[in-house]
C-alpha positions in Angstrom: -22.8 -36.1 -44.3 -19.2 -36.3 -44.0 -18.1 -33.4 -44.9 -20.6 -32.2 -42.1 -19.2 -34.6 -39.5 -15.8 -33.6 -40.2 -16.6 -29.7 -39.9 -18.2 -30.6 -36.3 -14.8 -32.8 -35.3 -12.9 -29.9 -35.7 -15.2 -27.4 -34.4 -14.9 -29.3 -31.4 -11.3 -29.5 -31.6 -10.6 -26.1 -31.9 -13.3 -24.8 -28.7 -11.4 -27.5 -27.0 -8.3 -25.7 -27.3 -9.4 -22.5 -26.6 -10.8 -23.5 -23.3 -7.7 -24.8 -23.0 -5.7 -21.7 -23.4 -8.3 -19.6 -21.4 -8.0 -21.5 -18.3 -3.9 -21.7 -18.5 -4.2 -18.1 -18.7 -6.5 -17.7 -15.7 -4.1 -19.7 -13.9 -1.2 -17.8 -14.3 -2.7 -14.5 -13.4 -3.8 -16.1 -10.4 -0.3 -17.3 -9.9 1.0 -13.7 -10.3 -1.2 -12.1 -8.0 -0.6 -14.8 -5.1 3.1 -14.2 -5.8 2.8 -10.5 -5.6 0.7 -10.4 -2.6 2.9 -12.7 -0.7 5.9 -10.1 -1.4 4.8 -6.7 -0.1 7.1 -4.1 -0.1 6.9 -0.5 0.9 9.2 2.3 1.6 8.0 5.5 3.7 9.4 8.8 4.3 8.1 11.4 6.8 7.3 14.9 6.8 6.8 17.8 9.0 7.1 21.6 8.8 8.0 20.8 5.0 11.1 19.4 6.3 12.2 15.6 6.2 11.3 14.6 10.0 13.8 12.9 12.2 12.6 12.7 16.0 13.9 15.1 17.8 11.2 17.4 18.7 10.3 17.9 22.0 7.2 19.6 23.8 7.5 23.1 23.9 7.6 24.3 27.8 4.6 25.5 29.5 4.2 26.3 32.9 3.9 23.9 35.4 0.8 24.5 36.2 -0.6 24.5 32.9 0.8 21.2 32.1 0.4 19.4 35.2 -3.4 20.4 34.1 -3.4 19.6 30.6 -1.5 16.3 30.4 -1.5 15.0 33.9 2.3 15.3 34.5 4.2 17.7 35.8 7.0 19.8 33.8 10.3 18.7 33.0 12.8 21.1 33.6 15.6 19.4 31.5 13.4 19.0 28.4 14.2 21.9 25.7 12.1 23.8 23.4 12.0 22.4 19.9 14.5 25.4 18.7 16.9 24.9 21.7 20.7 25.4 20.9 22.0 22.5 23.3 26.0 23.6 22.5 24.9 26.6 25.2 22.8 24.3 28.1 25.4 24.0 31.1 27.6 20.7 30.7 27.6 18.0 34.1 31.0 17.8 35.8 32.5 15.2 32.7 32.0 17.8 30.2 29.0 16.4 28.8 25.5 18.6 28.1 22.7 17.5 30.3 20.5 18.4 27.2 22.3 16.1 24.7 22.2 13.8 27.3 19.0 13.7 28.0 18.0 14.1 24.4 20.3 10.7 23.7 18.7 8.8 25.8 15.5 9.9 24.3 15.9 9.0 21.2 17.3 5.9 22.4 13.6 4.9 24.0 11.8 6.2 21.4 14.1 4.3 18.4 13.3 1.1 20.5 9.7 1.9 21.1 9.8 2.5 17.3 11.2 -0.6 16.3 8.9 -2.8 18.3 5.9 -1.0 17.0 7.0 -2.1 13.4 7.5 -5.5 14.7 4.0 -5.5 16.0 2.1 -4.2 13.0 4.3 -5.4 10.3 2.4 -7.5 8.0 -0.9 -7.3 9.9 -4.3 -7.3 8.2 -7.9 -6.2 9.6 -11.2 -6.4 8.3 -13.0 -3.1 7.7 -15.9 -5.2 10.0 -13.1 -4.9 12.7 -12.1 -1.5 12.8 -12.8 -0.3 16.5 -15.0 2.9 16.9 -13.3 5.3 18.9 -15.4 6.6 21.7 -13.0 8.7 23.3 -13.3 12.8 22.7 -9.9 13.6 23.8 -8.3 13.2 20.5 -9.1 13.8 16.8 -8.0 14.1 13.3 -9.5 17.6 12.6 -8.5 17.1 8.7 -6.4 14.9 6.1 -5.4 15.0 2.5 -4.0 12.5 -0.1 -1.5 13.4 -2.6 -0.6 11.5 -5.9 2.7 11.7 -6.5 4.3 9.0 -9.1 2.6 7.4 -12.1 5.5 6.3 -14.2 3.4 4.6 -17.2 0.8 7.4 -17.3 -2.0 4.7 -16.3 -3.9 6.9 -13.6 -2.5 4.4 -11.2 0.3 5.9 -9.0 3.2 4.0 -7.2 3.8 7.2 -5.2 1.6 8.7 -2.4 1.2 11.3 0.6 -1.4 11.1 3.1 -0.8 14.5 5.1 -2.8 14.6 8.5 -3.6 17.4 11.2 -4.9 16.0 14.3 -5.6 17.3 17.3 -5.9 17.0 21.0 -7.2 18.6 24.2 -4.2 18.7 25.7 -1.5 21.2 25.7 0.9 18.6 23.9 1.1 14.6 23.4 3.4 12.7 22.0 1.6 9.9 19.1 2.4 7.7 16.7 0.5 6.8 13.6 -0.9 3.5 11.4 -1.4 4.0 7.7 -3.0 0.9 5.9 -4.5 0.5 2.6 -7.3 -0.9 1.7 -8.7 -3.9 -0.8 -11.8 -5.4 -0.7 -12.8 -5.1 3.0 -9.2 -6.1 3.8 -6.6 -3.2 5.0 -2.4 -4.4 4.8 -0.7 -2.3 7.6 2.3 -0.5 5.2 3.5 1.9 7.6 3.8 2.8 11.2 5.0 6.4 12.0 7.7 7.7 13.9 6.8 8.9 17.7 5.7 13.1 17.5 4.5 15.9 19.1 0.5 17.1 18.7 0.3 20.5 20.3 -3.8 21.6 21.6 -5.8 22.5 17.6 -2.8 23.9 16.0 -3.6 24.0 12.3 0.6 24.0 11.7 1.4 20.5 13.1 0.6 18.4 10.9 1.9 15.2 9.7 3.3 13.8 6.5 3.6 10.0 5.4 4.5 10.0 2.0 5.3 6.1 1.0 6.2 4.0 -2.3 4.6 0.9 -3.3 7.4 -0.8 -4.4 5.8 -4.5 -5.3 3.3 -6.6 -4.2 -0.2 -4.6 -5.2 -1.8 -4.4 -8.3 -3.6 -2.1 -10.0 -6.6 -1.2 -8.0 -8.7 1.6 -6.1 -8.0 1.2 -2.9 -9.0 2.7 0.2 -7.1 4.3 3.0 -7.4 3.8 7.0 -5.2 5.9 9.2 -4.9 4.9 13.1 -3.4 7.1 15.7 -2.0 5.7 18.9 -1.0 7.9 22.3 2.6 6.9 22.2 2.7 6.6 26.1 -0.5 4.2 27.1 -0.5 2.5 23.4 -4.2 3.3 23.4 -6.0 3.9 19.5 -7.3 7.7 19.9 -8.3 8.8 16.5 -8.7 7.6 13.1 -10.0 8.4 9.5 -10.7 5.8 6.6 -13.3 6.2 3.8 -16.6 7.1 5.5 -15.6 10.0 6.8 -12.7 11.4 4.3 -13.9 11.0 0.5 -10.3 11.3 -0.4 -9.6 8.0 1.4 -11.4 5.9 -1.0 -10.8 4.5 -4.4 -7.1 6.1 -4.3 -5.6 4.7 -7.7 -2.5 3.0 -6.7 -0.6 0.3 -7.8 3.5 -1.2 -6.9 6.3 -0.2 -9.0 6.1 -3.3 -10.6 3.1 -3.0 -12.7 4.2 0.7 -13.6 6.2 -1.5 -16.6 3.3 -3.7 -17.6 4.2 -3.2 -21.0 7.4 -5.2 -20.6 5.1 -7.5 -18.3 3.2 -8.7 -20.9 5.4 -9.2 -23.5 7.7 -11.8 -21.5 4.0 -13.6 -20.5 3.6 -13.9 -24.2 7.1 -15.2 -24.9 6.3 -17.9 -22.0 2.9 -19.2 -23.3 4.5 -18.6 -27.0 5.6 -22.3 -27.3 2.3 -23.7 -26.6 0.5 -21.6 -28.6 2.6 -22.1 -31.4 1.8 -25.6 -30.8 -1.8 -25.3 -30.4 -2.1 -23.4 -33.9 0.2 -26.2 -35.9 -1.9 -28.9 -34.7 -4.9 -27.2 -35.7 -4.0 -26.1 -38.7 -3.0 -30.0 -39.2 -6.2 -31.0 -38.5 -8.1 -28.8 -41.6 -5.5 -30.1 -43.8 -6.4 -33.5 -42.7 -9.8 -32.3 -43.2 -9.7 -31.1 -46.9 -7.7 -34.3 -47.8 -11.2 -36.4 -46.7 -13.1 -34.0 -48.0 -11.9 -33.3 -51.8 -12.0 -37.3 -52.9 -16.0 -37.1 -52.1 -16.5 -34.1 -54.3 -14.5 -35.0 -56.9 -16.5 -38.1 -57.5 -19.4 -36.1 -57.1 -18.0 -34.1 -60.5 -17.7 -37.2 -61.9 -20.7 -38.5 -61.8 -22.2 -35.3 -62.8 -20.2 -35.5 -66.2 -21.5 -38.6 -66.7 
């Protein structure tokens, strides 16, 4: 009977501790991935005519009348063609192109329209209940494609993307502006908003490139992609393609830069809990030899009696 009762004491002991253990660990992944999701980090380049894209495109001229038709206003005279040499365009009387001029202050407006587009969707979430059906027939995205670009630890997961995008209008050209989000259990992080370009009618050569790094804050996952586009002059959501209508925008293996070393990861988690573990396992292996030590006077005076 004792030796029984002192089997179950330990028994006990020992699923104590394990529980013990368990629920420390639960508790500092869940510390890990509140800490990682409160620090969100992503860097973005963009692409366009397999070039790195800096905004200085401009419409390419049409007639007057064509445009006044197509987008409502009338021409500018002063705006050149995308492939315009503006060294050659006649200067005002201080020397100074009209074209760069012009172009300046362009870029000027569009750097702060850019900048206060980033203010407003930086660190926004929706909820896949709340993304708005577009109604309007004016603008679509005719096709898009995801590209995996950098898995670092050979996991499948990839820290390095490129959603490419052609969309398209029925206008002769409009400037836009695109959202890219991703995706994680009904819940979509804004990560980048594009630069302000040029859509010309359905040409099949204008599309778009947004290739970004996930540089912390998301963990290993599937997630799912939405992309928004805005007309960049009446701020209005035109178009937009997520996971019901583009198979390639769901369960996209991505995770940050961070987790690309989860090797290292896990071996400083061990070090940390290495202490009380180490405890744990002296204290229990205490407890048997306290155990044996009640144990072995009982059966040697069972022997004993035996001989006799």
């Amino acid at each position: 009977m004792k030796i029984q009762s002192a089997r179950t004491i330990l028994s006990t002991i020992a699923l104590l501790a394990l529980l013990s253990a368990h629920v420390d660990a639960q508790a500092n992944t869940k510390d890990t991935s509140s800490t990682a999701s409160e620090n969100k980090k992503v860097t973005s380049q963009e692409y366009r005519y397999d070039k790195v894209y800096t905004p200085l495109e401009q419409p390419t001229p049409v007639s007057g009348a064509d445009t006044e038709s197509l987008t409502g206003q009338a021409a500018d005279s002063n705006s050149p063609s995308p492939n315009a040499d503006f060294s050659e365009n006649s200067k005002s009387s201080n020397g100074t192109s009209h074209a760069t001029s012009n172009l300046k202050s362009t870029l000027d407006t569009q750097d702060l329209k850019t900048a206060q587009r980033v203010q407003k969707y930086a660190n926004t979430t929706k909820l896949s209940s709340s993304i708005t059906v577009v109604s309007s027939n004016e603008f679509w995205i005719y096709d898009s494609w995801v590209g995996l670009v950098q898995d670092i630890d050979y996991d499948g997961y990839y820290s390095q993307f490129s959603v490419e995008f052609d969309a398209d209008t029925i206008f002769a050209n409009v400037p836009v502006y695109a959202v890219l989000y991703l995706g994680r259990n009904g819940t979509y992080d804004a990560i980048h908003v594009s630069s302000e370009f040029f859509i010309y009618g359905e040409d099949s050569t204008d599309s778009f490139v947004i290739e970004s790094t996930l540089v912390s804050g998301f963990p290993s996952y599937d997630y799912d992609i939405l992309l928004e586009l805005y007309d960049a002059q009446t701020e209005q959501l035109v178009a937009f393609s997520d996971s019901y209508d583009n198979p390639e925008f769901a369960f996209v293996p991505l995770e940050s830069e961070t987790n690309e070393y989860v090797v290292e990861e896990s071996v400083v988690i061990v070090q940390e809990h290495g202490g009380s573990l180490s405890w744990m396992t002296l204290f229990f292996g205490f407890l048997m030899l306290l155990g044996r030590a009640l144990v072995k006077p009982t059966t040697n005076k069972a022997k004993i009696a035996r001989t006799r």
